[in-house]
C-alpha positions as CSV (number, residue, x, y, z in Angstrom):
1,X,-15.8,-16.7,-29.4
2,X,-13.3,-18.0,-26.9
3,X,-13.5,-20.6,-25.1
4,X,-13.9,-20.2,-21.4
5,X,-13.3,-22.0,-18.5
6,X,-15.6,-24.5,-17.5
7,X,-17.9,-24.1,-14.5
8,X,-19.7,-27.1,-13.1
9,X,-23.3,-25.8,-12.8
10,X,-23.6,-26.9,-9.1
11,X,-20.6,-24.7,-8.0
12,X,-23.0,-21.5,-5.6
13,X,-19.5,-19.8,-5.1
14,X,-17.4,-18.2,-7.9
15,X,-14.0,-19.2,-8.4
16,X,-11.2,-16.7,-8.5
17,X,-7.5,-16.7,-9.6
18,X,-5.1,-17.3,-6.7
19,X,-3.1,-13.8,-7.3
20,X,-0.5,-13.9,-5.0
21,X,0.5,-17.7,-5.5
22,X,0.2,-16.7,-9.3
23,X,3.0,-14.2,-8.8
24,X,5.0,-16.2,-6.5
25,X,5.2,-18.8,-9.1
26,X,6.1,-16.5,-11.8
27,X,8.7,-15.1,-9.3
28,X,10.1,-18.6,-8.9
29,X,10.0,-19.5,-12.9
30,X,11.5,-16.5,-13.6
31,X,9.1,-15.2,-16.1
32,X,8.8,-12.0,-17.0
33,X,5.9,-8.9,-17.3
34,X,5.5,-8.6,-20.4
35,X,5.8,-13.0,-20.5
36,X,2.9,-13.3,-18.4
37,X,0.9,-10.2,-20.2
38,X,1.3,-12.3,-23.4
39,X,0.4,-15.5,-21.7
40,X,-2.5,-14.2,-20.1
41,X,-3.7,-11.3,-22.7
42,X,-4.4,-8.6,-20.0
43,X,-1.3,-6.7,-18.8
44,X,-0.1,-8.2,-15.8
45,X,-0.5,-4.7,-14.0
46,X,-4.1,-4.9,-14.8
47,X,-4.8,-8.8,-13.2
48,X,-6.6,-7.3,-10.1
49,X,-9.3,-7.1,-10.7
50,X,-9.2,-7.9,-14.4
51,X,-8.0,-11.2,-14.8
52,X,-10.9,-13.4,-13.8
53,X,-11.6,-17.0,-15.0
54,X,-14.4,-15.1,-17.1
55,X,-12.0,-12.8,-19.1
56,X,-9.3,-15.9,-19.9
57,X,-10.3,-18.9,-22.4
58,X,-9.5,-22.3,-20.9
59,X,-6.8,-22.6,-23.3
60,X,-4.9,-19.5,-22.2
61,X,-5.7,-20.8,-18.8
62,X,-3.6,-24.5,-19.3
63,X,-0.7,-22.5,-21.3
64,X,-0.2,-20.5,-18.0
65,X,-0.4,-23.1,-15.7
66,X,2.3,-24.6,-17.9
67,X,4.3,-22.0,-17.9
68,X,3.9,-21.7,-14.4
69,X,4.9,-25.6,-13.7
70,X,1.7,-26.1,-12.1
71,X,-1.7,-27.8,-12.1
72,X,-4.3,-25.8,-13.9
73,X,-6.9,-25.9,-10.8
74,X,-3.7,-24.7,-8.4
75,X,-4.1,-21.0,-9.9
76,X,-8.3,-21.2,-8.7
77,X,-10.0,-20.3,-5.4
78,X,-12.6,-19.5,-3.9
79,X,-13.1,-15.9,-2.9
80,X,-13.6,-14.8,0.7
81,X,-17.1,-13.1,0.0
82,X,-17.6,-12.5,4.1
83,X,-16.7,-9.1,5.4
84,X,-13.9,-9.5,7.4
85,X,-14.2,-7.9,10.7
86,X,-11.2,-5.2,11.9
87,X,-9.4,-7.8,13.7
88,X,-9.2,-11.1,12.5
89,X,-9.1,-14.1,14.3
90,X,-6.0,-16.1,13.9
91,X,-8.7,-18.7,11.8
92,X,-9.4,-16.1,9.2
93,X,-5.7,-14.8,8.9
94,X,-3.7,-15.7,5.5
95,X,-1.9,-18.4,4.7
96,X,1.4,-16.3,4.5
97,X,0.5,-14.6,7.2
98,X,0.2,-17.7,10.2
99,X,3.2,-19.3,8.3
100,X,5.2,-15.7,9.2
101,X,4.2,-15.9,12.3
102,X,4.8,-19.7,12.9
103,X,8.5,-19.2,11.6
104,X,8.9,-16.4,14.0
105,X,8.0,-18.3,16.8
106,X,9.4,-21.5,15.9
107,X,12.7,-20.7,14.0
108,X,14.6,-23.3,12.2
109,X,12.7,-26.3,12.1
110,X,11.5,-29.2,9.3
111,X,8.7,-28.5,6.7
112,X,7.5,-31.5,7.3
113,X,7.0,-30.7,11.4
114,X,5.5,-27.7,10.3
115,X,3.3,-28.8,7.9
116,X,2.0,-31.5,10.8
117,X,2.4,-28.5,13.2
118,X,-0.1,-26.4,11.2
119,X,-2.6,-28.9,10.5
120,X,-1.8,-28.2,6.4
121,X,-0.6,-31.0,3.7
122,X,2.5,-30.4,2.2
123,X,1.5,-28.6,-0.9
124,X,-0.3,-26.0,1.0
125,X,3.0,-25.4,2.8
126,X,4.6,-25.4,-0.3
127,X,2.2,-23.0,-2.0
128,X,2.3,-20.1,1.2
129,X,6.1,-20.5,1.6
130,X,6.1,-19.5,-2.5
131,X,4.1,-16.7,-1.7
132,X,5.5,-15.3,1.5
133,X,8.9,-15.6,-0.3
134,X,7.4,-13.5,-3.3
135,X,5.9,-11.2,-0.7
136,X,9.5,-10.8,1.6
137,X,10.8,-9.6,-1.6
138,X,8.2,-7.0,-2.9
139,X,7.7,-5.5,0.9
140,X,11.5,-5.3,0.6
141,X,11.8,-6.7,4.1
142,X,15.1,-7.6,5.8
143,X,13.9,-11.3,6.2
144,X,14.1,-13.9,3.6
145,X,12.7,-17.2,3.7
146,X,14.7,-20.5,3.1
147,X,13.1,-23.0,2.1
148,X,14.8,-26.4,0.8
149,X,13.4,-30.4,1.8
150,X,15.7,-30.4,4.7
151,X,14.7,-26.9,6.8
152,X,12.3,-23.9,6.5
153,X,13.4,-20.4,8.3
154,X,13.6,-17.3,8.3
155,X,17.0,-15.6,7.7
156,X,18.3,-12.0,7.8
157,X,19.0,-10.3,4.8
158,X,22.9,-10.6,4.0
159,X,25.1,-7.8,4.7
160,X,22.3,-5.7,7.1
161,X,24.9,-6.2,10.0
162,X,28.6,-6.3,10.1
163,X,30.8,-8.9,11.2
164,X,31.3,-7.0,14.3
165,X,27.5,-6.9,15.1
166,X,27.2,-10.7,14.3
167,X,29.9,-11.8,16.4
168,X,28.4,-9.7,19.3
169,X,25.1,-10.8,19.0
170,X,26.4,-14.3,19.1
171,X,28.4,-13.8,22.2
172,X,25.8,-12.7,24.0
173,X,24.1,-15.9,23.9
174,X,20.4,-16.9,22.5
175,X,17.4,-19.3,23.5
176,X,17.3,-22.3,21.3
177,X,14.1,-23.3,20.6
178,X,13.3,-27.2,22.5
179,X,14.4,-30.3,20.6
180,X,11.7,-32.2,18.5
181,X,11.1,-35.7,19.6
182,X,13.0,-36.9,17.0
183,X,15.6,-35.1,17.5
184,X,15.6,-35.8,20.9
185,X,15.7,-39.2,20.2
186,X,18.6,-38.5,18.0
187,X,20.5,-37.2,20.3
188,X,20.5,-39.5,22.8
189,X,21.4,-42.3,20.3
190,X,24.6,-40.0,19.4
191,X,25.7,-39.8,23.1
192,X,25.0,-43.7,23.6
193,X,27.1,-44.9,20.6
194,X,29.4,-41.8,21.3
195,X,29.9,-43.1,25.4
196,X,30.2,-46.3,23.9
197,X,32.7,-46.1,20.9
198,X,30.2,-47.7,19.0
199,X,30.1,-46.7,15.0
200,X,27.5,-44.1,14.6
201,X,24.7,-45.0,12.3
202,X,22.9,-41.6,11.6
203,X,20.4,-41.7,7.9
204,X,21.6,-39.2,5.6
205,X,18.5,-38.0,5.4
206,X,18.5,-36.3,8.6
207,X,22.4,-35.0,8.6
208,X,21.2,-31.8,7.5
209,X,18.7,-31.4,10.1
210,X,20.6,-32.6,13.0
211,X,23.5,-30.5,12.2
212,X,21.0,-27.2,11.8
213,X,20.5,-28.0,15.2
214,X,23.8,-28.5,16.5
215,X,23.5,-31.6,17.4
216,X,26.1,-32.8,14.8
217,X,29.3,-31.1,13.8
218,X,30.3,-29.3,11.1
219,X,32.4,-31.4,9.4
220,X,31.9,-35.1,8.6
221,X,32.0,-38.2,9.1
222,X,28.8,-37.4,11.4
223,X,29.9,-36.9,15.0
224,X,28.4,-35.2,18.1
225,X,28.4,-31.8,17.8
226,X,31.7,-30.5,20.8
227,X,29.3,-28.0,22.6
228,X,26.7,-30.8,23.3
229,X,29.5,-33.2,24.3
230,X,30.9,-30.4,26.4
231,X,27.5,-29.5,28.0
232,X,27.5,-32.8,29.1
233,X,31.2,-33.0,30.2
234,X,32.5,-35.2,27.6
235,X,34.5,-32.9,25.8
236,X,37.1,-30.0,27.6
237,X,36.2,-27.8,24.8
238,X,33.4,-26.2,23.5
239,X,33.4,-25.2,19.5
240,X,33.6,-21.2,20.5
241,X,37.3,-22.0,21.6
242,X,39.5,-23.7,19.4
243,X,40.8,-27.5,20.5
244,X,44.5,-27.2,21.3
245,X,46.8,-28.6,18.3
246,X,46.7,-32.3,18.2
247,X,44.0,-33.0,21.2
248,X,41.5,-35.3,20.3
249,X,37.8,-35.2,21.4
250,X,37.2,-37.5,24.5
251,X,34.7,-40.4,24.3
């Protein structure tokens, strides 16, 4: 007899695996099918609806979650036993589904603003941007999610448009979306020190962000980025033209 995984007798609702974040950590870990069929002992094709905390002994259960480089309980949920009505409220949507359609009307922005944003901790984030990126890949979308500690967005699949396309598209302008009010904040320190040749003190931590944003330019050391200086008048030159040889940017 195997040993199965524990219930706690006061538990009314079942407990389920977490399928999709199962997936989209074996996506990440780069295991295989027939890994995960031996792992689990039921052919990974077969999981839904076979795989159930029932059918998989408690020890098969920790050497998955080990394989998986995660907690044990992570892989567990509770079912949504309700019947869910033709058209969901936003409340009742997925996880990967309101974190699409945050990144589509947010763009760019830091996991940790979204994460506040959407009223989730950190490792939910974590866990729906793991399986929105497993699911970008199986829909075989033309979006694919980035997701590092310094930015979360959603990008276009490389090589879908030419060079040509790009560079129109980019002429032609874009809305940005408003600055955070840390970065706002940011910002205006840049153009105080900037206006005031003092030395700029900007944490590394939030180099990467500020110069997602444009707010910083491209190369280092950290400096204002030229199209915000010359939005303001402080530089002649935007980036999109190229500074004549040997003119420096004006404080």
């Amino acid at each position: 007899m195997t040993d199965q995984i524990p219930q706690p007798p006061h538990l009314q609702i079942p407990v389920a695996f977490d399928l999709p974040y199962l997936r989209a950590r074996a996506l990440e870990c780069r295991l295989t099918d027939d890994e995960l069929t031996a792992l689990a002992g039921i052919p990974s094709t077969d999981w839904d609806p076979h795989l159930t905390p029932q059918t998989l002994s408690g020890a098969a259960l920790i050497a998955l979650a080990h394989a998986l480089n995660t907690p044990p309980e992570s892989l567990l949920r509770q079912p949504d036993t309700t019947r869910k009505p033709p058209h969901r409220s936003p409340q009742l949507a997925p996880r990967t589904a309101v974190l699409h359609a945050a990144l589509i009307e947010t763009g760019r922005i830091h996991p940790d603003d979204l994460a506040s944003a959407l009223e989730w901790d950190p490792t939910r984030l974590k866990r729906a941007a793991a399986a929105l990126q497993a699911h970008l890949h199986q829909a075989n979308s033309p979006q694919r999610l980035i997701h590092t500690e310094a930015t979360i967005h959603l990008a276009a699949l490389p090589g879908l448009l030419t060079t040509r396309q790009l560079n129109s598209l980019y002429s032609t302008g874009h809305i940005a979306a408003a600055l955070s009010p840390s970065e706002a904040t940011a910002a205006a320190d840049l153009l105080h020190r900037t206006a005031r040749g003092l030395p700029l003190d900007v944490p590394a931590a939030q180099i990467p962000r500020l110069a997602n944003r444009r707010l910083l330019a491209p190369a280092s050391p950290p400096a204002p980025h030229p199209d915000l200086l010359f939005a303001l008048g402080m530089n002649p030159h935007p980036l999109t033209a190229p500074l004549p040889e040997g003119e420096p940017l004006q404080d």
